[in-house]
C-alpha positions in Angstrom: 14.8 -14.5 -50.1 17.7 -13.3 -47.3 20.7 -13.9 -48.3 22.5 -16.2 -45.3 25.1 -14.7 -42.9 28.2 -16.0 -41.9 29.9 -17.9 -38.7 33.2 -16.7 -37.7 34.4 -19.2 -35.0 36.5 -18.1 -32.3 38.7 -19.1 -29.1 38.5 -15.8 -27.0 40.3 -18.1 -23.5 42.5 -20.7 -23.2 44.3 -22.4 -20.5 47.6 -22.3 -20.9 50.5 -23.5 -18.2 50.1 -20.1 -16.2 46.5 -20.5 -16.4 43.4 -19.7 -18.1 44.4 -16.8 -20.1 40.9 -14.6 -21.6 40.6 -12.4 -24.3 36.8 -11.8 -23.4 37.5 -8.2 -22.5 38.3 -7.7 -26.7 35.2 -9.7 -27.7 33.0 -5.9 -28.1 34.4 -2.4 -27.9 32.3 -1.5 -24.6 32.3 2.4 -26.2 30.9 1.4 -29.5 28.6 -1.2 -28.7 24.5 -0.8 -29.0 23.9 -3.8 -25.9 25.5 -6.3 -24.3 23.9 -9.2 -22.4 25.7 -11.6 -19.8 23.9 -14.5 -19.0 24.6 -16.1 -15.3 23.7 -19.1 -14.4 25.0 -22.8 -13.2 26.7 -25.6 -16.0 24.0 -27.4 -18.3 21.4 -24.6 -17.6 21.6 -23.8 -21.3 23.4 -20.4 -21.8 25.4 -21.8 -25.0 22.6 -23.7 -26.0 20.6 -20.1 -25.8 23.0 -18.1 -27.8 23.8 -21.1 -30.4 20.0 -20.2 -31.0 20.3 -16.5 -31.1 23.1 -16.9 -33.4 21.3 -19.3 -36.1 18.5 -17.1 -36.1 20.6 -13.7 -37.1 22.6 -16.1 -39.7 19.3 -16.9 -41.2 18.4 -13.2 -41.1 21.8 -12.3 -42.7 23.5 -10.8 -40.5 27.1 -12.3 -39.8 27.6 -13.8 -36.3 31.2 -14.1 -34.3 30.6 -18.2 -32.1 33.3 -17.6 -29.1 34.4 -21.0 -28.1 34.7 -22.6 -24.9 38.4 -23.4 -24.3 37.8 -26.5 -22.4 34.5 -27.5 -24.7 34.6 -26.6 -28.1 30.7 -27.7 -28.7 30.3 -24.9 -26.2 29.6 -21.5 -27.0 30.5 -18.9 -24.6 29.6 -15.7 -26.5 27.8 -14.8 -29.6 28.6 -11.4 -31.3 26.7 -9.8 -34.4 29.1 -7.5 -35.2 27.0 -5.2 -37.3 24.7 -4.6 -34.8 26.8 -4.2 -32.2 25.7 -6.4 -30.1 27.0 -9.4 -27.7 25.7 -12.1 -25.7 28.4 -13.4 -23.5 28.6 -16.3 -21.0 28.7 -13.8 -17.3 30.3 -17.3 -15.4 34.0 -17.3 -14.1 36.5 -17.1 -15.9 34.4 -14.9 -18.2 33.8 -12.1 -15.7 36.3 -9.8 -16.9 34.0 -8.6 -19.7 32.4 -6.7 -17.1 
């Protein structure tokens, strides 16, 4: 039997009284990294519901997972990073563009 990975949880944005302030530019090193995925699309398409998915399915594979949080939801997931693989999924929407 696999032993289970881990869930780090995260806040990589926040608004703050100047504004949303991100982090999402720190959430992979671009250089090291074997893929990153951004997934586009419109509110309650699914794109945290998608990557809460991926992210179970690596934890029950063991790998440890990184949940990025949604400043303004915290159900919401807006990126899912397996750090050993080097790879992240990451909500492609304003404000999370500047991953790009």
């Amino acid at each position: 039997m696999t032993k289970k990975g881990k869930i780090r949880r995260l806040f990589p944005g926040g608004n703050t009284s100047v504004g949303f302030y991100s982090y999402y530019q720190h959430v992979i090193n671009l250089k090291e990294a074997n893929r990153l995925y951004l997934l586009k699309g419109g509110p309650g398409l699914g794109k945290s519901h998608l990557m809460k998915k991926i992210g179970q399915e690596m934890v029950d594979r063991g790998h440890d997972i990184e949940l990025h949080h949604c400043s303004a939801d915290p159900d919401s997931v807006d990126a899912v990073v397996i750090p050993d693989i080097k790879v992240a999924i990451i909500d492609g929407t304003a404000p999370h563009v500047g991953v790009s």
